[in-house]
TIDRENVEX-373745 format. One record per residue (C-alpha): residue in one letter; chain; x, y, z. Coordinates in steps of 0.02 Angstrom, whole numbers, plus 32768, in hexadecimal, padded with zeros to 4 digits. Each point is the difference from the previous one (the first is absolute). Example, Ala and Ser with C-alpha at 12.3 -4.5 7.8 and 13.67 -1.06 7.14 Angstrom:
<sites>
code unit xx yy zz
A A 8267 7F1F 8186;
S A 8045 80AC 7FDF;
</sites>
This chain:
<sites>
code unit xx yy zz
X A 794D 3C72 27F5;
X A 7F9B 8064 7F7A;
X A 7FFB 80BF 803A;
X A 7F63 805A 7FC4;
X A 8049 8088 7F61;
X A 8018 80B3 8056;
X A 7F90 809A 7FB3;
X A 8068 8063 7FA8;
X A 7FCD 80C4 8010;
X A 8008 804A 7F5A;
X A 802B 80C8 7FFE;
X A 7F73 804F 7FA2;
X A 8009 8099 7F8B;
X A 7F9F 807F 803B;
X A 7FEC 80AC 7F97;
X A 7FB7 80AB 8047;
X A 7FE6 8094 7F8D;
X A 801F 80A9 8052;
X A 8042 806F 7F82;
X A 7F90 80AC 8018;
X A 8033 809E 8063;
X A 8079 8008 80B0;
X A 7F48 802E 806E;
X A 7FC7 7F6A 7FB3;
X A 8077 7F88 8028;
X A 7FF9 8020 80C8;
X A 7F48 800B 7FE5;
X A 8021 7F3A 7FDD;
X A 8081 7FCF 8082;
X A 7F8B 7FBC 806A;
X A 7FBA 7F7B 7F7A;
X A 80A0 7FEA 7FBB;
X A 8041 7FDB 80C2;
X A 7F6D 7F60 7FEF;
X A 8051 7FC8 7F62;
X A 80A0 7FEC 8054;
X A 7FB0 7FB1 8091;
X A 7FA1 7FA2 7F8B;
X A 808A 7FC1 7F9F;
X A 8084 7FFD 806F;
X A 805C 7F63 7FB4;
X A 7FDA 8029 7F62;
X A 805E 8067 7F72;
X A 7FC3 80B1 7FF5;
X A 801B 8077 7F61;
X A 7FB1 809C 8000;
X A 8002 8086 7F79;
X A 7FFF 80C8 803D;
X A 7FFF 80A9 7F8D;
X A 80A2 8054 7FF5;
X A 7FD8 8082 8065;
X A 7FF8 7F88 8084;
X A 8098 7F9F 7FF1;
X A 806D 806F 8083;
X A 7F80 7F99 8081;
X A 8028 7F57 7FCB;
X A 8069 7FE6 80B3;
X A 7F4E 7FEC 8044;
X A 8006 7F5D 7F9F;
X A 809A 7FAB 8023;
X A 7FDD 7F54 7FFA;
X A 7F88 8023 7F4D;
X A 8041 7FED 7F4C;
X A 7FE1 80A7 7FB4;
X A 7FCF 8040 7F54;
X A 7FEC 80AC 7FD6;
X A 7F8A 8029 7F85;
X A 7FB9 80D8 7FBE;
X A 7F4B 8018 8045;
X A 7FB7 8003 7F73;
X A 802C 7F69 7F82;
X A 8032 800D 7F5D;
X A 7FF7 7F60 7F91;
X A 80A0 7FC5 801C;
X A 7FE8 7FFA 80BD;
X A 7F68 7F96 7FD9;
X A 8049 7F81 7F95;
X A 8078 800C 8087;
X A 7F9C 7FC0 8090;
X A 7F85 7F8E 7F8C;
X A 80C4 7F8C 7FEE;
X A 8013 8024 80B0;
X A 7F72 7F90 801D;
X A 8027 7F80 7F89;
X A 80AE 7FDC 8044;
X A 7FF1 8021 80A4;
X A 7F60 7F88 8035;
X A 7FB1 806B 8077;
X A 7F81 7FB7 8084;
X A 7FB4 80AB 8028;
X A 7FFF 80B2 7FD3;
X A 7FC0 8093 8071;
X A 7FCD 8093 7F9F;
X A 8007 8090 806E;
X A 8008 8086 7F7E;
X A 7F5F 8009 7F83;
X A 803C 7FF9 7F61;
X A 7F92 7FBC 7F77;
X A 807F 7FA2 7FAD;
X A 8020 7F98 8099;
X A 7F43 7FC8 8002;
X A 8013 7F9D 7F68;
X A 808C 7F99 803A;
X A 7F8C 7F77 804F;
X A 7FB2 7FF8 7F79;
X A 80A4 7FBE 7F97;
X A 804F 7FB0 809D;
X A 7F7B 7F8B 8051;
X A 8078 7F9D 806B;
X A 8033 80A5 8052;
X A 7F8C 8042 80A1;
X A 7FED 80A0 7FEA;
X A 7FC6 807C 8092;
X A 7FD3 80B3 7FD5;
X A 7FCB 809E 803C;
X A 7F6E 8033 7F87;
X A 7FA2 80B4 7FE8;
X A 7F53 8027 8003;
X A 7FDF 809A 7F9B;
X A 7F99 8044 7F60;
X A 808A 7F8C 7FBC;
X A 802E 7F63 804E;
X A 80AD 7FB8 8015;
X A 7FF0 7F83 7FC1;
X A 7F60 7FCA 7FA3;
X A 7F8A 7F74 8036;
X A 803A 7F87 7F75;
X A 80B1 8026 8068;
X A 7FC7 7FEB 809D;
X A 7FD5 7F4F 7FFE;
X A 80BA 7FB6 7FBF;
X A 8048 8059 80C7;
X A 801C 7F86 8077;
X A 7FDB 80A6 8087;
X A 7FCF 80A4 800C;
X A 7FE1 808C 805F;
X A 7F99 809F 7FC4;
X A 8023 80B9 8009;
X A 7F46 8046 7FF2;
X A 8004 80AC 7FBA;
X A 7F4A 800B 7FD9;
X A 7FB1 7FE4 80B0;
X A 803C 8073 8076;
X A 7FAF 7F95 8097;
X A 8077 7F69 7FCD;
X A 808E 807D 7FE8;
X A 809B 7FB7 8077;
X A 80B1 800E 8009;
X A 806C 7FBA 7F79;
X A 8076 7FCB 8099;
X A 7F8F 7F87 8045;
X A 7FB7 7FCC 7F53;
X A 80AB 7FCB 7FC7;
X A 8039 7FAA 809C;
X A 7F47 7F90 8000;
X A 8047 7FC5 7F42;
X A 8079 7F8A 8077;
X A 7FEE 8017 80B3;
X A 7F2B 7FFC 7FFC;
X A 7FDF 801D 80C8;
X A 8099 805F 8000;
X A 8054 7FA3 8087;
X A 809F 804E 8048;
X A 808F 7FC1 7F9D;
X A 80C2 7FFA 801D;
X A 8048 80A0 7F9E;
X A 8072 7FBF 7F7F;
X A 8024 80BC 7FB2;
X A 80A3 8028 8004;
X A 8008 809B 8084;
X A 80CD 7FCE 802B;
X A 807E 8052 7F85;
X A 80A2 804D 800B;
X A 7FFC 80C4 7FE7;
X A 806D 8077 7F9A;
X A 7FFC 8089 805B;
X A 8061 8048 8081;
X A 7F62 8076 805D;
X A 7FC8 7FF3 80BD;
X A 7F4B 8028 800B;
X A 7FAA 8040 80A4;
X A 7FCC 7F79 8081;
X A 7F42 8048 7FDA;
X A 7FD1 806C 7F5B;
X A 7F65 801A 7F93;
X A 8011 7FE1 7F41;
X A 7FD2 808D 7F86;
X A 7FF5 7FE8 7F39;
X A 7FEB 80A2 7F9D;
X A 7F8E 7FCB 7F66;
X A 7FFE 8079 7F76;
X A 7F54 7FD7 7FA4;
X A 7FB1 8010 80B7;
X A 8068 80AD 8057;
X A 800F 8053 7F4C;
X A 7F89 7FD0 7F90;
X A 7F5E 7FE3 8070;
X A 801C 805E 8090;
X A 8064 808E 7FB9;
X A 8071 7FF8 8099;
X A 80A4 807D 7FD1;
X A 8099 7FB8 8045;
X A 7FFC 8080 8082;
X A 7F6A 7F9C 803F;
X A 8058 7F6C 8006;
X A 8088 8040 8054;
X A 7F96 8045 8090;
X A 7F9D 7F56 8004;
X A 80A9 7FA9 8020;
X A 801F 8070 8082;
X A 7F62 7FE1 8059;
X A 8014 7F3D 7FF4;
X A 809D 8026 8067;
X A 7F96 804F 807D;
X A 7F8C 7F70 800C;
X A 80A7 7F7C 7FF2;
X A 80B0 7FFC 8052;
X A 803A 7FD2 7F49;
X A 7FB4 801E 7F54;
X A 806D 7F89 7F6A;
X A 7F9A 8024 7F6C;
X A 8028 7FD2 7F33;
X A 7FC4 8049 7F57;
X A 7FF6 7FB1 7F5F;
X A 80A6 7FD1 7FCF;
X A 7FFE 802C 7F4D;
X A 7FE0 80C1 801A;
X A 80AE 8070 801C;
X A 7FB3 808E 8009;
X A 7F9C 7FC0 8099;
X A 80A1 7F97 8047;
X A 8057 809D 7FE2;
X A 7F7D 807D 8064;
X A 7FF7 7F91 80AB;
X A 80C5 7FE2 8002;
X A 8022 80AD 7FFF;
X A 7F7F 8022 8099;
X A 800C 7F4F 8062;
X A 8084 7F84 803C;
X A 8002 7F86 7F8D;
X A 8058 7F48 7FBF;
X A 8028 7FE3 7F6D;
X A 7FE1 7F4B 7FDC;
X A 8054 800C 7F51;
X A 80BE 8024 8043;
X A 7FCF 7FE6 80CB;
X A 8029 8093 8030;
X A 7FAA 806F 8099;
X A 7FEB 80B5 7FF6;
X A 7FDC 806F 809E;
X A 7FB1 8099 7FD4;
X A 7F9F 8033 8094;
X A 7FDE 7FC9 80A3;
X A 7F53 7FCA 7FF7;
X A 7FC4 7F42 8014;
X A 7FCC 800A 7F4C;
X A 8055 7F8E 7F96;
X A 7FEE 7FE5 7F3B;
X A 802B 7F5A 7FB3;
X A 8036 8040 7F50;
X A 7FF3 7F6D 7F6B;
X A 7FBF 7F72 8075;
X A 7FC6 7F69 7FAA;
X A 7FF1 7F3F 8004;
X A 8034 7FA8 80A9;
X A 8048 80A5 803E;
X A 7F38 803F 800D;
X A 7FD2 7F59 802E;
X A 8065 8032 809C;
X A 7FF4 80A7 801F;
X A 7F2F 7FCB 8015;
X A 8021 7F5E 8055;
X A 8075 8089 8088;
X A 7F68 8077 8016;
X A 7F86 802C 8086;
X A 7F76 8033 7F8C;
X A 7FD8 8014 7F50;
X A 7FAE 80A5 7FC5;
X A 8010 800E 7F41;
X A 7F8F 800F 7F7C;
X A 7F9C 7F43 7FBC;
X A 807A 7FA3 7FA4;
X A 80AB 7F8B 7FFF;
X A 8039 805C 80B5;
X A 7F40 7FCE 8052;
X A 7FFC 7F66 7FA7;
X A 80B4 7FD7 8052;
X A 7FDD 803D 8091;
X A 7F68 7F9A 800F;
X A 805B 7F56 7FE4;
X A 8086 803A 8083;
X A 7F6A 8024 806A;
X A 8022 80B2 801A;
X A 7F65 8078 8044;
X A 7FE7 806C 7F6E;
X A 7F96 8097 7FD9;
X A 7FEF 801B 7F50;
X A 8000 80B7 7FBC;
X A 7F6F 8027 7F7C;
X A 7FAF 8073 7F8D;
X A 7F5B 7FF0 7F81;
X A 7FB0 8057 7F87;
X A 7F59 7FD1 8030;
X A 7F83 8072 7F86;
X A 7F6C 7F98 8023;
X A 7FCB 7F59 8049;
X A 8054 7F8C 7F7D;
X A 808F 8030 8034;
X A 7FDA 7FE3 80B0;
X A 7FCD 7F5C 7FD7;
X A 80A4 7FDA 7F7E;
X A 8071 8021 808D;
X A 7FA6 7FB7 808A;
X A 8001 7F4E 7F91;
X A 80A9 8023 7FE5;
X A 804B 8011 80A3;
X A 7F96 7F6E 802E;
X A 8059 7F9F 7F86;
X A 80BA 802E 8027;
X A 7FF1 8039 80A1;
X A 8039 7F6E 8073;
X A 7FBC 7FBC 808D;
X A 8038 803C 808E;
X A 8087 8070 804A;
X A 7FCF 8094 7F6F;
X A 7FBF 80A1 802B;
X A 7FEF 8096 7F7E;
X A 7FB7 80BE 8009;
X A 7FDF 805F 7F66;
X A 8067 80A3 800A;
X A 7FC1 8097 7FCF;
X A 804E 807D 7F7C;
X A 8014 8090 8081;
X A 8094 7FD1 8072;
X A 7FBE 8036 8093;
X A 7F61 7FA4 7FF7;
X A 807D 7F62 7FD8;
X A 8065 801D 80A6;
X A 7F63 8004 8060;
X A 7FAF 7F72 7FE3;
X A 80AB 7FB3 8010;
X A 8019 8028 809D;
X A 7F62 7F94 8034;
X A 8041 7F6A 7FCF;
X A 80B3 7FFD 7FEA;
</sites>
């Protein structure tokens, strides 16, 4: 008896380049989520900025490279031999580089799907355009057709966005030794936005801690991790862990809690343990978004005239996401802050 030949399933190479900043890359979780989908029996390699290699354990199952966010020359001869000895089927540009744009044009067997800008300068040009496979466009020019870079990025694969098995990694083995509260908002102090726009003293900060814990059985808030003098001032006035020798420190007994020199999967899961997200727009909202967290996102503009109404409005419409993302615009008097906060928090 003859027995018809089996198909044999061949494990593609698939490529994804997401190599830009940390609020960037869970900005793209959701289309990078339809790759693996997508691809699920194939071979996945995807290359991420150094910055962002302490969240690689969202990509176990991936083969990682780590490349700088901005390339030098060697990093481009680099990935131009990646190609040629690798055979990849397709490659997902997530992050809008212009040197990624001209690798369809030098690797026509490759599909290429891109995100692409539409600005007073395009990324990439028209003569580029045509050698993608896909694309999806960012338009900066038409506030009208001015959407979420979420969405945009997860219509690249997954074009009626239908609901999708999550194949992030959200299951990892912590470090740390900390209980947190059953229920607790999450607090980041931001320097550029407390300090620098708002002219918030310390003191001010302080006192708005204070009233979170009047709103909240249990405030757990972070700072930037690279600032002592900052990590220093909230340990001395706040129970706090210390995530770099696991230690906990009881100071007072308010339900205040500072998590000094947090970072990687250790934030990961401090957000993924909270109630609610209020924090100023960046890596913490973007996080807490993904986790689907309610969040209320703290801000401050300069607005001198309409422009700048307009910039920021097409701005937030860009990175804001979808859904589950609030935000007031706080006010440089303190006072004026706390009351509009207590309207909505």
């Amino acid at each position: 008896m003859i027995y018809p030949k089996q198909k044999i399933m061949v494990s593609k190479k698939i490529l994804v380049f997401k190599n830009d900043r940390t609020g960037d890359l869970f900005v793209s979780l959701n289309a990078i989520n339809s790759i693996l989908n997508k691809h699920y029996n194939d071979e996945i390699h995807i290359f991420l900025s150094n910055i962002n290699k302490k969240f690689c354990f969202l990509f176990p199952s991936l083969k990682k490279k780590i490349l700088p966010m901005n390339l030098s020359i060697i990093n481009k001869i680099y990935i131009f031999f990646y190609f040629i000895f690798n055979n990849i089927d397709s490659a997902y540009i997530l992050t809008p580089k212009t040197f990624y744009y001209f690798l369809p044009l030098i690797f026509r067997n490759t599909k290429f799907y891109a995100i692409t800008i539409k600005a007073k300068r395009n990324r990439p040009s028209k003569f580029l355009l045509s050698y993608l496979y896909k694309y999806v466009t960012i338009d900066r020019i038409n506030l009208k057709k001015r959407r979420s870079s979420y969405i945009i990025q997860h219509e690249l694969i997954n074009k009626d966005l239908v609901e999708e098995k999550n194949l992030i990694n959200k299951d990892f083995n912590i470090s740390h030794n900390f209980t947190y509260p059953k229920k607790f908002v999450y607090f980041h102090y931001k320097k550029r936005l407390f300090d620098y726009l708002l002219n918030w003293t310390l003191d001010d900060v302080n006192n708005f801690l204070d009233f979170l814990s009047t709103k909240y059985e249990n405030v757990i808030f972070s700072s930037e991790i690279k600032d002592d003098r900052l990590n220093k001032h909230f340990s001395n006035l706040f129970n706090y862990y210390n995530f770099n020798d696991k230690t906990f420190h009881k100071i007072n007994d308010k339900k205040i809690y500072f998590l000094r020199d947090i970072d990687g999967f250790d934030l990961f899961d401090a957000i993924n343990n909270s109630y609610k997200i209020v924090a100023p727009e960046g890596i913490i909202t973007h996080i807490g978004y993904f986790l689907k967290k309610p969040i209320l996102v703290l801000m401050h503009f300069h607005l001198r005239n309409k422009k700048d109404f307009m910039n920021q409005l097409i701005s937030c419409k860009e990175w804001f996401p979808p859904s589950n993302y609030n935000f007031i615009v706080l006010k440089k008097d303190y006072s004026k802050s706390i009351q509009k906060l207590l309207k909505r928090l």
